[in-house]
Every structure is written in structure tokens, then in C-alpha cells.
FIMARVEX-411494 format. One record per residue (C-alpha): residue number from 1; residue in three letters; z, y, x. Coordinates in Angstrom, 2 decimals. Example, Ala and Ser with C-alpha at 12.3 -4.5 7.8 and 13.67 -1.06 7.14 Angstrom:
# FIMARVEX-411494
<1, "ala", <7.80, -4.50, 12.30>>;
<2, "ser", <7.14, -1.06, 13.67>>;
//
This chain:
# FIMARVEX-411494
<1, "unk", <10.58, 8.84, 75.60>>;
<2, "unk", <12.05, 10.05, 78.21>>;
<3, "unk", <11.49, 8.58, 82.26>>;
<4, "unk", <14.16, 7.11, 83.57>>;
<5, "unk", <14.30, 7.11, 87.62>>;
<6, "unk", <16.30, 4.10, 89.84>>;
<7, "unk", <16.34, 5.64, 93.65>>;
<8, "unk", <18.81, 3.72, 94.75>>;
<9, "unk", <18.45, -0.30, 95.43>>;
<10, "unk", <20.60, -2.26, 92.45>>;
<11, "unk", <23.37, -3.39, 95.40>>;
<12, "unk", <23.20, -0.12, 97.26>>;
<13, "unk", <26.51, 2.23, 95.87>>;
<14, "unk", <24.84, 4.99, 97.93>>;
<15, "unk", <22.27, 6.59, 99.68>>;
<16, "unk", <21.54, 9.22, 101.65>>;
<17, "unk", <17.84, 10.77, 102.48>>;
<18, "unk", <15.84, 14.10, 103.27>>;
<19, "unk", <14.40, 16.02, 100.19>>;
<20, "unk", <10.80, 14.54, 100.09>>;
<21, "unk", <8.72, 17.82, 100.69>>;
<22, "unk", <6.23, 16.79, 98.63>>;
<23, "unk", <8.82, 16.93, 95.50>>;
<24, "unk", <7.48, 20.20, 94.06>>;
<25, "unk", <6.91, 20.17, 89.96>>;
<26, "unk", <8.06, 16.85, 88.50>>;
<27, "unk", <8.32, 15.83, 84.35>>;
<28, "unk", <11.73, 15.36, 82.80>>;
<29, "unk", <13.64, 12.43, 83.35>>;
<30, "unk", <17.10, 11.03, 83.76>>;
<31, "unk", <18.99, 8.45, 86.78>>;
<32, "unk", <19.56, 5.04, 86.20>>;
<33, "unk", <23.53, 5.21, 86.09>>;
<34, "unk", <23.82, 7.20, 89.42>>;
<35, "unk", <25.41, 10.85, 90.68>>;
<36, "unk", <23.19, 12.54, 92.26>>;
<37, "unk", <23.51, 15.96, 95.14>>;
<38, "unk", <20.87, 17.84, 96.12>>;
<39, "unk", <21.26, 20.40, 99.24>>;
<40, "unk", <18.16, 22.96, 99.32>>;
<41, "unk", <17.98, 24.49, 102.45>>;
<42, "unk", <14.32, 25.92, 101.74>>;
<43, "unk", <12.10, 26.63, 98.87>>;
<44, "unk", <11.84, 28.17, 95.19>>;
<45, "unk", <10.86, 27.84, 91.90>>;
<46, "unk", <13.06, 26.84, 89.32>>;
<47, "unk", <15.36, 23.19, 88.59>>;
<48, "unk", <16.41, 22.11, 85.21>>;
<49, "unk", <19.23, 20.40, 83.98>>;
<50, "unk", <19.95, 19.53, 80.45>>;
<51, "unk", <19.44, 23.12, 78.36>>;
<52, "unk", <20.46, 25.58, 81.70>>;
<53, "unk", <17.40, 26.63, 83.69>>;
<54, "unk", <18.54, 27.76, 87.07>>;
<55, "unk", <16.71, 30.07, 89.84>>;
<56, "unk", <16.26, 28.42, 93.25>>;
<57, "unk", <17.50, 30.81, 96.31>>;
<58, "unk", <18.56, 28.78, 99.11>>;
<59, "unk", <20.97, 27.50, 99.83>>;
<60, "unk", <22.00, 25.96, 96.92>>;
<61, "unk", <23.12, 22.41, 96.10>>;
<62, "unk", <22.98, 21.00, 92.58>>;
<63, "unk", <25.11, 18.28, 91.01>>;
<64, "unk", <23.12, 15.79, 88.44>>;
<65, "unk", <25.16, 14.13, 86.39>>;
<66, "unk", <24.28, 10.36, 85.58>>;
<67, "unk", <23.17, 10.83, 81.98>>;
<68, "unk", <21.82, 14.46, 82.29>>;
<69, "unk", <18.08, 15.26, 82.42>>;
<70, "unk", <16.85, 17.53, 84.62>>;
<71, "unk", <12.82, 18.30, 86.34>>;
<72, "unk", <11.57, 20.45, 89.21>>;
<73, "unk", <8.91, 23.24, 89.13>>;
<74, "unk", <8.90, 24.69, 92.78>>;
<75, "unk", <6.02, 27.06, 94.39>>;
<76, "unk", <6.89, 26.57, 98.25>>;
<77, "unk", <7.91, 23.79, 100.23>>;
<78, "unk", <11.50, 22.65, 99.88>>;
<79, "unk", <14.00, 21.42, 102.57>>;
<80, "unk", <17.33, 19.53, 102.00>>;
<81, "unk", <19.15, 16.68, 101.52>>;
<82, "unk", <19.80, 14.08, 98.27>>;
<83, "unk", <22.95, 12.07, 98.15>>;
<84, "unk", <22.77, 9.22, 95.18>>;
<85, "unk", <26.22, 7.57, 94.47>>;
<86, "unk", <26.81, 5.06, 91.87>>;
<87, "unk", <30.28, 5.07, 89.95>>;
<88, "unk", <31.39, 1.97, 91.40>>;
<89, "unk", <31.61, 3.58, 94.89>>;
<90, "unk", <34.12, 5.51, 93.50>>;
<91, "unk", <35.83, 2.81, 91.64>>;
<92, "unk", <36.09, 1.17, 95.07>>;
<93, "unk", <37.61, 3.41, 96.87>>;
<94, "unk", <41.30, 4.06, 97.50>>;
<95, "unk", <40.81, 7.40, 98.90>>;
<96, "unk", <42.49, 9.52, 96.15>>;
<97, "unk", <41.65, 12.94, 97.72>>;
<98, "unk", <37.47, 11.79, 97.61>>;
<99, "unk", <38.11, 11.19, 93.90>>;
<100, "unk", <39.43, 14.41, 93.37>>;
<101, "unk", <37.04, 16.27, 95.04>>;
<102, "unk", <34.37, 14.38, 93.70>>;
<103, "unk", <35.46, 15.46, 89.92>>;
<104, "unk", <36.22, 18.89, 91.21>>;
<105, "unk", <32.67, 19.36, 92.76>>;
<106, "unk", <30.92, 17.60, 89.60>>;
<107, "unk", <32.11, 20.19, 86.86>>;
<108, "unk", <29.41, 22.38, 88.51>>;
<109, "unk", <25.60, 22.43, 87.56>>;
<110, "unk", <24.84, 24.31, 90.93>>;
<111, "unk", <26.58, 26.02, 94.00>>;
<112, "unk", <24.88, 29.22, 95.33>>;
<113, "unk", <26.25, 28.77, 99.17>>;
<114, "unk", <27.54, 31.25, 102.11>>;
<115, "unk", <25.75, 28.90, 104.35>>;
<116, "unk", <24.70, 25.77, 104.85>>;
<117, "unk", <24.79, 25.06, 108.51>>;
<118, "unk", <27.97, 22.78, 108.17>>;
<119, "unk", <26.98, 20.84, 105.12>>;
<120, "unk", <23.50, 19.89, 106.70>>;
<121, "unk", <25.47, 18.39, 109.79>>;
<122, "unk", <27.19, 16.87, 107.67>>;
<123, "unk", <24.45, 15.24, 105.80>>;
<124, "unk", <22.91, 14.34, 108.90>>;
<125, "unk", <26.31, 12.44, 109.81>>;
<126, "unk", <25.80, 10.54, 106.66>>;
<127, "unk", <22.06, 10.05, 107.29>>;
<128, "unk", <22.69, 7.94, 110.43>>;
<129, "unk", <25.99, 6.36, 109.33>>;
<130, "unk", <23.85, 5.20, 106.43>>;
<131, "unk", <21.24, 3.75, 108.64>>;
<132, "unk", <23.61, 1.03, 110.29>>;
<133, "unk", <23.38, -2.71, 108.86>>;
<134, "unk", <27.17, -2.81, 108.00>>;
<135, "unk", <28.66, 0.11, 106.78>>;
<136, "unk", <32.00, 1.63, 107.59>>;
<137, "unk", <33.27, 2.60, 104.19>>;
<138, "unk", <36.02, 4.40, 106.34>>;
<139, "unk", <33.92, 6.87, 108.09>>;
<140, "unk", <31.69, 7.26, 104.94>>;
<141, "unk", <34.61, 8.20, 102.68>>;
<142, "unk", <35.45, 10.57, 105.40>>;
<143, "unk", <32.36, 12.44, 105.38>>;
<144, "unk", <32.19, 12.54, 101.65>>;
<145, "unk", <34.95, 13.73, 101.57>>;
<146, "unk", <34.50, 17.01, 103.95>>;
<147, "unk", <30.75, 17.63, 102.32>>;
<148, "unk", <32.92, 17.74, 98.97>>;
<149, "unk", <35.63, 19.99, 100.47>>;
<150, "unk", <32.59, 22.08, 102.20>>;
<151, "unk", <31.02, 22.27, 99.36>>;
<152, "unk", <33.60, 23.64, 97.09>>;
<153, "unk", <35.18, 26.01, 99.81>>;
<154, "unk", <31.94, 27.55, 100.58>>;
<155, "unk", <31.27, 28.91, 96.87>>;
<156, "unk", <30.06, 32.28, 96.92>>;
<157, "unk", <30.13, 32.95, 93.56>>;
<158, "unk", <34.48, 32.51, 93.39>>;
<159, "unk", <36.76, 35.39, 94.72>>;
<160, "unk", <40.49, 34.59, 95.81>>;
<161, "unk", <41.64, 34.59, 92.53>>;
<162, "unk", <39.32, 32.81, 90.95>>;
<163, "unk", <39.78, 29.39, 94.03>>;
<164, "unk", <43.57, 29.86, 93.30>>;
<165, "unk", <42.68, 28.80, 89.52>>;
<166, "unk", <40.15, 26.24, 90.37>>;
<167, "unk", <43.14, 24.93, 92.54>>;
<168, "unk", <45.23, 25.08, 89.78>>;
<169, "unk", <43.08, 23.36, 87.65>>;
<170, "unk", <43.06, 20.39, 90.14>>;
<171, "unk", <45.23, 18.36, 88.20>>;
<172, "unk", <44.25, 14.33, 88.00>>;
<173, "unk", <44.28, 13.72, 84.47>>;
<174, "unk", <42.39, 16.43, 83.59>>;
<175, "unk", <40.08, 15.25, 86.27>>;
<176, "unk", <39.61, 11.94, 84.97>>;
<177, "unk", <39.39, 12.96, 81.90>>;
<178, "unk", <36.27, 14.88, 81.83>>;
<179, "unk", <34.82, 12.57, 84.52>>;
<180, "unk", <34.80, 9.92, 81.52>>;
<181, "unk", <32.70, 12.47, 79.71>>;
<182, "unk", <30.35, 13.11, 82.59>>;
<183, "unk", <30.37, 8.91, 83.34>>;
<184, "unk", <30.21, 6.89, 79.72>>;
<185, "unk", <26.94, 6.90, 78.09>>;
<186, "unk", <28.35, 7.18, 74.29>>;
<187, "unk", <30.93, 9.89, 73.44>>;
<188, "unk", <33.74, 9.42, 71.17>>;
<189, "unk", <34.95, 12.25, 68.80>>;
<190, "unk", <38.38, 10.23, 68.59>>;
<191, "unk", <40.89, 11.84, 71.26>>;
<192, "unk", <43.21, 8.87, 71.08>>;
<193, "unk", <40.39, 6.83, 72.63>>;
<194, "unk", <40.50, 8.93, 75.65>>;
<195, "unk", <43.84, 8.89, 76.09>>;
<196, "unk", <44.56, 5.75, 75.66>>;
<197, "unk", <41.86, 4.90, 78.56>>;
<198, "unk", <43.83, 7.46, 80.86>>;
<199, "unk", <47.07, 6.26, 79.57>>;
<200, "unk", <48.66, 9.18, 77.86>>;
<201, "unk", <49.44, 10.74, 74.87>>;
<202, "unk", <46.69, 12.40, 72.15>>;
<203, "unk", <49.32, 15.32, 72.39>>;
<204, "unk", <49.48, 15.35, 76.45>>;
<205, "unk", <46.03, 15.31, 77.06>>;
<206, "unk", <45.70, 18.35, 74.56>>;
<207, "unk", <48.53, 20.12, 75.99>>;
<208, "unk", <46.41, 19.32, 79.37>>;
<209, "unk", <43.00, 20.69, 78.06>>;
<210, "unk", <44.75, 23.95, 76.86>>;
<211, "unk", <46.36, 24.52, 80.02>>;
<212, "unk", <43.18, 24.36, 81.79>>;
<213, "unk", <40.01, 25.59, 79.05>>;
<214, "unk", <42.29, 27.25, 76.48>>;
<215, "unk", <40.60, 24.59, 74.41>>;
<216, "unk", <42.32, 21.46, 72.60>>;
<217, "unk", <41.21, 17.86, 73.89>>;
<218, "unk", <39.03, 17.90, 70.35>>;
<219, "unk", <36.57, 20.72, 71.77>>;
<220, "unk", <36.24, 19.83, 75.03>>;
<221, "unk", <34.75, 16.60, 73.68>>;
<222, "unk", <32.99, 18.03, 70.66>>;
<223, "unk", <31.48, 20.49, 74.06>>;
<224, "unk", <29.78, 17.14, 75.49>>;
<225, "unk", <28.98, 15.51, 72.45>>;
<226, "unk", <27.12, 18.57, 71.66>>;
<227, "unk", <24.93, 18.50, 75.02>>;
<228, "unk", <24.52, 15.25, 74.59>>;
<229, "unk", <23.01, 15.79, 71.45>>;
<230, "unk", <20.53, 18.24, 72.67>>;
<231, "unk", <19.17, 15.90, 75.50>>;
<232, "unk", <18.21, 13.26, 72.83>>;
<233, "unk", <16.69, 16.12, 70.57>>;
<234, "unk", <14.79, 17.71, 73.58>>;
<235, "unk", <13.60, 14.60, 75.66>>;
<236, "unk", <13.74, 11.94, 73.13>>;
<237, "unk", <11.61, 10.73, 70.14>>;
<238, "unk", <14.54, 9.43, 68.62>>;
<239, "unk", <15.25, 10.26, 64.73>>;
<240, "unk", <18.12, 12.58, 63.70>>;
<241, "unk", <19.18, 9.45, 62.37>>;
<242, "unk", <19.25, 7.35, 65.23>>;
<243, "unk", <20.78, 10.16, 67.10>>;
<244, "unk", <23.78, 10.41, 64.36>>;
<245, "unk", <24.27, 6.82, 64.93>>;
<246, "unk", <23.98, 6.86, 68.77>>;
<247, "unk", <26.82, 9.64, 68.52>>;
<248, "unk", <29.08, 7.18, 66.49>>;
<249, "unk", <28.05, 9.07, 63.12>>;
<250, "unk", <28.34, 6.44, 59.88>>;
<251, "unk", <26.27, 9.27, 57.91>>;
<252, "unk", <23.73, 11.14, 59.37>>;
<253, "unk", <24.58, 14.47, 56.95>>;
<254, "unk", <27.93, 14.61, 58.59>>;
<255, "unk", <26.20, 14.55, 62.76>>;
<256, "unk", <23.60, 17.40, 60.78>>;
<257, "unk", <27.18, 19.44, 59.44>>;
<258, "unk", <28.99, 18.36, 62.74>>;
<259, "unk", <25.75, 20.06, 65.14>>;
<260, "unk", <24.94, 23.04, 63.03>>;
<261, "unk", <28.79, 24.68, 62.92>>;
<262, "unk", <28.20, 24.45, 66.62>>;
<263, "unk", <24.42, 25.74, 67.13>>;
<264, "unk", <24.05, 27.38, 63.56>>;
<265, "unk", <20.92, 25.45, 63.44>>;
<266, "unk", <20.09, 21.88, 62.20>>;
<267, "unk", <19.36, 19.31, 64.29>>;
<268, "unk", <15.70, 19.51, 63.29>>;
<269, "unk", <15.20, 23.12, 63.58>>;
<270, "unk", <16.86, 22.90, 67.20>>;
<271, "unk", <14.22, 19.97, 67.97>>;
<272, "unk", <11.59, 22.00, 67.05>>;
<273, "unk", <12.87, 25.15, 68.71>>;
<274, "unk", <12.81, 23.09, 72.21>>;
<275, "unk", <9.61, 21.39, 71.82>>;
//
């Protein structure tokens, strides 16, 4: 079964530390319904996350979805910063730009950086605005909101053309629509259910999807039902079974149909594959 880690105090909505140095090689496991952002600074080895295996140069940051798994296997000693934010923060907050930026920044696994002079200030900011007894949710939004900004303007691995389409693609209900994906731990297959929690149409929010992935609404979720899938083959003893059923399958033979037109493997065979 896999770990499941809580670094963040059950009334806390966020926090805001140094990257422990002593955080080298650590086993799989998943956050206890939290975001989390990791700044490295220093170090190398390699960070997981779900199925993508990913090659530590510095600086980097890496964005850990609440329901993703993900483990570290590092050979030097690592600098940086974690930020943990629970959903609710966002919830909370009026500060419709944050939001944005939040969903923008949180498509990405990882963000090979320019630089990271700015961003550590900034997480230093945080660090001691953290640190008071009340908080000023004012000041904190603010400084989320220019690490997001930071974060996405100092992208190395985007040209002019390709920021003008990720600004492009900043549209709100395409925005909130995959952060449902990223947030809720069981996926529906049924669009309707999605739209009618972001108050739209089954034939608007495909119209949306294709605008932005080419893709109708129905792939984009069958994409995350599919990862989700591989995280409880990979890091879970659950049965295919159980599986189907967590996925909202009423027949098991239909989740084994439904996973191998998209991997061209069973369900088993991908288990055992990733073992």
C-alpha cells in the first residue's frame, strides 16, 4: 500500500519551509489532500512523479499534485524551498488572478528555470510572513501570487510563441476545469458531470477543450482517468477489480477494454511491467 504523507498541521491551509537537506532517496508515497512546490536550488539525482521520471539540474521547481505519487533518489545535497497549500486556501480566496495562476502553474510536472534568484526571495518573504502568529492573508496572496507569475515567466523551456499560446490558453473555464481533475480524488468518464459543476454546457466545455488540446472534453478526462489508473496499478495492491470499481466501472471487463485501447496492454500486464 502505498505511504501517505500529512506535512502540513490539519488547520494550517499552508506552509512554507527550507528543503530538509537530509531529504535525499525517499520510497513512494502520496500527500494527504495538499499541493505541493518544490524550488531546488542545489543538488541531483532524479524525482518521480506518477509514470514521468525527471533529471534534476538546478534550478528547477516541481509541482505535486494532491493525488499524484512521486519519491526522491538524489546523490548530493539539495537546497530549496517546499510550499504545501491545501485546496481550501484557494477556495478562500477572492483573489481571482492567484487562482489563475495557480491552475496555470499546476498543468506542469516541472519548470527547468533561467534563474532562481527572485523566486528564492520570494520564498524567503513567505518564510517569515509565515512565521507571524496571525497571518495577513493579504500580503500572503500577494506573494503567491508573484512566485506563480515568476515562476511561469521564467520558463526556459517556452520561446515567444509558445508564452503567447500558454496566454491564450489562460481561459477560466478551461482552468477550472482541469483543476477538478488535478483536485477530486475519483474521476468521472461522464462530461455532463463536469460541466454541470462549472456550470456550462457538455457542448461548451468540448468546444473549450478543442480550442485549447485539439482534444474533446471526453479525452482530456479519459487522459486523467488513465494516470490515475496507473498510480493504483504501480503503488497499490489493489485488484483490477477494485480498481475498475474505484474508477466508477460496474464491470471490471469494460475498465480492462477501456485501459488497454489506451496502453495496448491489460491492466495486469501493465502491473507487472511496473513492478
Amino acid at each position: 500500500m502505498l505511504d501517505v504523507k500529512d506535512k502540513i498541521e490539519r488547520n494550517q491551509l499552508l506552509k512554507v519551509e527550507a528543503f530538509r537537506k537530509n531529504v535525499r532517496v525517499t520510497k513512494a508515497h502520496k500527500h494527504n489532500n495538499y499541493f505541493e512546490l518544490v524550488l531546488l536550488t542545489k543538488g541531483s539525482g532524479f524525482h518521480t512523479i506518477d509514470e514521468e521520471q525527471i533529471d534534476i539540474q538546478t534550478p528547477i521547481a516541481f509541482c505535486i499534485q494532491k493525488d499524484q505519487s512521486h519519491f526522491w533518489d538524489m546523490d548530493s545535497e539539495p537546497e530549496g524551498f517546499v510550499l504545501i497549500l491545501r485546496n481550501d486556501f484557494l477556495l478562500e480566496s477572492n483573489d481571482k488572478p492567484l487562482i489563475d495562476f495557480f491552475y496555470q502553474l499546476s498543468e506542469q510536472s516541472h519548470l527547468h528555470l533561467k534563474s532562481s534568484e527572485t523566486i528564492s526571495l520570494i520564498f524567503e518573504a513567505l518564510i517569515q510572513e509565515c512565521s507571524h502568529d496571525f497571518l495577513n492573508y493579504f500580503v500572503i496572496e500577494g506573494l503567491l501570487k508573484a512566485l506563480f507569475s515568476k515562476l511561469i515567466q521564467n520558463l526556459t523551456s517556452l520561446n515567444k510563441k509558445d508564452q503567447g499560446a500558454l496566454n491564450a490558453k489562460h481561459n477560466n473555464l478551461y482552468q477550472s476545469f482541469l483543476g477538478i481533475l488535478n483536485q477530486d480524488l475519483n474521476v468521472d468518464r461522464n462530461v455532463a458531470f463536469y460541466a454541470d459543476k462549472l456550470n456550462t454546457s457538455p457542448q461548451n466545455l468540448n468546444a473549450i477543450c478543442r480550442k485549447h488540446e485539439n482534444k474533446s472534453a471526453k479525452e482530456v478526462i479519459s487522459f486523467f482517468m488513465i494516470k490515475e489508473a496507473k498510480r493504483l496499478l504501480r503503488y497499490t495492491n489493489e485488484t483490477v477489480s477494485e480498481i475498475a470499481f474505484h474508477l466508477g466501472f460496474k464491470d471490471p471487463s469494460h475498465f480492462v477494454k477501456y485501459f488497454k485501447r489506451s496502453e495496448e496492454v491489460t491492466p495486469k500486464a501493465f502491473r507487472e511491467l511496473n513492478r
